[in-house]
C-alpha positions as CSV (number, residue, x, y, z in Angstrom):
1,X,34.3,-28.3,89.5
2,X,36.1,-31.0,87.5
3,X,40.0,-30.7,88.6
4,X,42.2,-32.3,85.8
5,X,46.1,-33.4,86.7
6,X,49.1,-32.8,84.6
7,X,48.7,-36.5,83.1
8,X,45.1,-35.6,82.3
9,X,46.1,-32.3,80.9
10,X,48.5,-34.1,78.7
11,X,46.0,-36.2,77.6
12,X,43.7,-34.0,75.8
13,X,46.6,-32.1,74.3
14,X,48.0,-35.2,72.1
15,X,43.8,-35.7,71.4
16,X,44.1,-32.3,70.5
17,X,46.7,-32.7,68.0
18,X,45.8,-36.1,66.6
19,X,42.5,-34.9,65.6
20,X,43.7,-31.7,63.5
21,X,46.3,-34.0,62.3
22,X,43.6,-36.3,61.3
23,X,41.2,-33.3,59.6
24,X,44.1,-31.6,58.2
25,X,45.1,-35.1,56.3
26,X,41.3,-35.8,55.4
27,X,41.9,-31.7,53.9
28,X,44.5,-32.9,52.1
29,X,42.6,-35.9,50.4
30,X,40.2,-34.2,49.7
31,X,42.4,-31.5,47.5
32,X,44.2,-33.9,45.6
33,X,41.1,-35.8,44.4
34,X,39.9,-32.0,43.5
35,X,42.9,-31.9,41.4
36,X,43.0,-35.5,39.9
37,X,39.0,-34.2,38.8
38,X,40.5,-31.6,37.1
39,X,43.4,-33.3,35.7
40,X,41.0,-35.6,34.0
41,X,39.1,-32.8,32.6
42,X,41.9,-30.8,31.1
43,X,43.3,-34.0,29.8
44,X,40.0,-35.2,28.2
45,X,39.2,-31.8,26.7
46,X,42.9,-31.8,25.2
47,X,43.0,-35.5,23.9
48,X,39.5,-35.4,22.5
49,X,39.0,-35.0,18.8
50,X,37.4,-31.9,17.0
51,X,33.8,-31.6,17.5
52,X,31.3,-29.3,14.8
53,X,28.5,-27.8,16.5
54,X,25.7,-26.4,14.0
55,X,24.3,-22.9,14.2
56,X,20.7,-22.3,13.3
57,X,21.5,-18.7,12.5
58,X,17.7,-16.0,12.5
59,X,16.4,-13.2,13.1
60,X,14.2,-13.0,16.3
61,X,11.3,-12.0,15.6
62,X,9.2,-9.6,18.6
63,X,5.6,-8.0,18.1
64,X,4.7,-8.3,14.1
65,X,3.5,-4.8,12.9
66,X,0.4,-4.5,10.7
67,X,0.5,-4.9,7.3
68,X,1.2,-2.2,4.8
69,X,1.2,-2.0,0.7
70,X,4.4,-1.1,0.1
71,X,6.7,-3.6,-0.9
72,X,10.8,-4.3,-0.5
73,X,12.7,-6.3,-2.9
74,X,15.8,-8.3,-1.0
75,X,19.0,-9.1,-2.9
76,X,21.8,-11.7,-1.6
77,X,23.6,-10.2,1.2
78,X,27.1,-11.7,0.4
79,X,29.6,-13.0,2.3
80,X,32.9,-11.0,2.4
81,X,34.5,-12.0,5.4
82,X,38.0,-12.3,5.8
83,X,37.5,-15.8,8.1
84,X,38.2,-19.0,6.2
85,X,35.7,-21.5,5.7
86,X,32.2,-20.6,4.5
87,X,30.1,-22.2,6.4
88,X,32.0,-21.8,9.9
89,X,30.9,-18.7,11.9
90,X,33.2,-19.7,14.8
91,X,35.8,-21.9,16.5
92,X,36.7,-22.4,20.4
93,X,39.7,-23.2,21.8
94,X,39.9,-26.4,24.2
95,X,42.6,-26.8,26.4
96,X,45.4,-28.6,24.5
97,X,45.8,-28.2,20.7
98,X,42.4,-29.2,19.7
99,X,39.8,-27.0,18.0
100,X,36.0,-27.2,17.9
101,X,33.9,-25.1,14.8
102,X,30.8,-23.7,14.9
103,X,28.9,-23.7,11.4
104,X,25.8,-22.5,9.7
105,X,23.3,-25.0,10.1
106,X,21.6,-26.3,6.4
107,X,22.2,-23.2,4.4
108,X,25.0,-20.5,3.9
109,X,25.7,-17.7,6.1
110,X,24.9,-15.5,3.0
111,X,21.2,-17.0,2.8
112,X,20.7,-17.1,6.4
113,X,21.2,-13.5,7.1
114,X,19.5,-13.0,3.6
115,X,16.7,-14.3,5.0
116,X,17.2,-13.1,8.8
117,X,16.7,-9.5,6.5
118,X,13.5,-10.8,4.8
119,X,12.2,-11.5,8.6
120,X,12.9,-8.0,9.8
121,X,10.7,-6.5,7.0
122,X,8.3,-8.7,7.1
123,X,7.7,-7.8,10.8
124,X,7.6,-4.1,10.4
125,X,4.7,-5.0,7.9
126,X,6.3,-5.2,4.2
127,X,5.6,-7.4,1.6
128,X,9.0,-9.0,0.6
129,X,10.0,-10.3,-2.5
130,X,13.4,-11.4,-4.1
131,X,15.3,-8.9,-5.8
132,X,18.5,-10.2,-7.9
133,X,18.5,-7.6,-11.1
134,X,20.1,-4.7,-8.9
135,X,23.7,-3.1,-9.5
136,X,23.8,-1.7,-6.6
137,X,23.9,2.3,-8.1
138,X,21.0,4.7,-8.0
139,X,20.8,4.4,-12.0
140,X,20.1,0.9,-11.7
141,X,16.9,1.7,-9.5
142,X,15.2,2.8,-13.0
143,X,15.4,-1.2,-14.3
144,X,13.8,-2.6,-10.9
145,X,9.8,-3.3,-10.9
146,X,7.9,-0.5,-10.6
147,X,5.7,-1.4,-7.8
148,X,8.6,-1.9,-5.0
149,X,9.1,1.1,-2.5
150,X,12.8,0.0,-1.3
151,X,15.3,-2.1,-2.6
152,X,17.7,-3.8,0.0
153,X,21.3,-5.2,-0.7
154,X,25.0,-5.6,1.5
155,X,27.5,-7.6,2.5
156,X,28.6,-9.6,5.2
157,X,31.8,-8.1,6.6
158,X,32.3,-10.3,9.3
159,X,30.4,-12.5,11.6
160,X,32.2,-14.6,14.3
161,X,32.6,-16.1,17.1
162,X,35.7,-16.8,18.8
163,X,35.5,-19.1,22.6
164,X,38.8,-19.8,24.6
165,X,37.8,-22.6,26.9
166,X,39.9,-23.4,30.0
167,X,39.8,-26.3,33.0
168,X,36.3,-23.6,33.9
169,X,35.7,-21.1,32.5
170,X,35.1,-20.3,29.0
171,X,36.0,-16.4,27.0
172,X,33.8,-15.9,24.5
173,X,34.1,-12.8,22.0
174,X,31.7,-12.2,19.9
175,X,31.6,-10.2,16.1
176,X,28.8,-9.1,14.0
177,X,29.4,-6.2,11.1
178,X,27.1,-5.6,7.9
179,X,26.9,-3.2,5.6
180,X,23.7,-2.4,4.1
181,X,22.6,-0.3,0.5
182,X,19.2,1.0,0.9
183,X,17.5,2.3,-2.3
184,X,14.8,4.1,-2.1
185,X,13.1,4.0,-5.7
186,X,10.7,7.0,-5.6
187,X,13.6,9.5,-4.6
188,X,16.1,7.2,-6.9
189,X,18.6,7.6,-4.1
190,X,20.7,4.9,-2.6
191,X,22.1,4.7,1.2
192,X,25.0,3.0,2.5
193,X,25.0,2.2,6.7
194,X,27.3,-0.5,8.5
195,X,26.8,-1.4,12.2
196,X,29.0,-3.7,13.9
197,X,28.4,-4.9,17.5
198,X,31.3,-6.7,19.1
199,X,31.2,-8.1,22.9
200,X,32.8,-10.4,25.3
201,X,31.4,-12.8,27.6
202,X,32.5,-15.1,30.3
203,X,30.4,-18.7,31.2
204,X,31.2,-22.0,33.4
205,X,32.1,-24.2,30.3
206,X,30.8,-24.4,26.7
207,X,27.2,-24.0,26.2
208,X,26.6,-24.0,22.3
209,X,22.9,-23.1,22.2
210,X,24.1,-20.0,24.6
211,X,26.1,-19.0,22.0
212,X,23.4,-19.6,19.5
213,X,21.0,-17.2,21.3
214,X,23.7,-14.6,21.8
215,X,25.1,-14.6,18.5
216,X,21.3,-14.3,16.8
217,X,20.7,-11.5,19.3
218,X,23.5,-9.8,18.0
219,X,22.4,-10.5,14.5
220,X,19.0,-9.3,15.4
221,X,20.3,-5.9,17.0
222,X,22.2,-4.8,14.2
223,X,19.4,-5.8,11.2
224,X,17.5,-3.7,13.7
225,X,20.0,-0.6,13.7
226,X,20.8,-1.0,10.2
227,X,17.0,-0.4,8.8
228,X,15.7,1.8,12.0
């Protein structure tokens, strides 16, 4: 056995407390480079200028059904949301003051959800054509070509997106709400529905082609809900 005097005893106590003095001011480093890393971020993401990210805004489409011979007519769903701007469908928040928009890629929102509508029916088997001479009232089913079984109209009531970013993490809420006029020619009948889907997600920062994909999902689920 290994017998170890006072002076040898005192001896690996100061060791001891040199070396967790030693780790605990490597510890220490190593936190306040952490936090310089983050400083940087939060003051690049603040100090940077606004940045426009483009939306390619669809329908997705899943298994195409088979053809049929009836055909719906598609009139301009229009835009009548309350957000400003046109063509943005959403803004995020950086840390700081700055602001960052998300817009409609090449056309408006009106034409790309227009279309996204076209895409559904065409799916489920319809021929689609445009449809622009319809008021919107059951009388004015009586002036629309004969030959269409359903007439489709609506508006856009809102469609946003709305992303708080901090150091991290990233909110993300997200708002889709149409309203649709169905009109059924042979009973000369017309039906009003609106589905809205809202929802909230969290991410490590700002992935805009995530948001892409989740916001066309969203669009996809309600067209889907609105003509089901």
């Amino acid at each position: 056995m290994l017998l170890i005097g006072k002076e040898g005893l005192k001896k690996l106590v100061q060791k001891k407390e040199f070396l967790l003095k030693k780790g605990g001011i490597r510890m220490k480093g190593k936190t306040i480079v952490l936090l310089m890393i983050f400083s940087f971020i939060a003051a690049f993401s603040g100090c940077a200028g606004s940045k426009t990210y483009l939306i390619d805004v669809k329908y997705i489409p899943e298994k195409k059904a088979p053809p049929t011979s009836k055909i719906v007519g598609i009139c301009p769903f229009e835009d009548a949301r309350k957000e400003k701007g046109e063509e943005t469908i959403g803004v995020r928040h950086r840390p700081g003051k700055n602001v960052d928009f998300l817009n409609v890629k090449g056309v408006s929102l009106s034409e790309s959800v227009t279309q996204a509508v076209k895409d559904y029916f065409a799916e489920k088997g319809f021929g689609v054509t445009d449809c622009k001479g319809w008021d919107k009232s059951p009388e004015g089913l009586d002036r629309l070509p004969k030959d269409l079984s359903l007439v489709i109209g609506g508006k856009i009531d809102s469609f946003m997106v709305e992303a708080k970013s901090g150091i991290t993490i990233t909110n993300i809420q997200y708002r889709v709400k149409i309203e649709a006029l169905i009109g059924k020619i042979g009973e000369r009948k017309v039906v009003t529905r609106t589905i809205e889907s809202t929802s909230k997600d969290k991410k490590m920062g700002f992935d805009p082609d995530k948001v892409k994909a989740k916001l066309n999902s969203t669009l996809t689920e309600v067209i889907q809900k609105l003509f089901k």
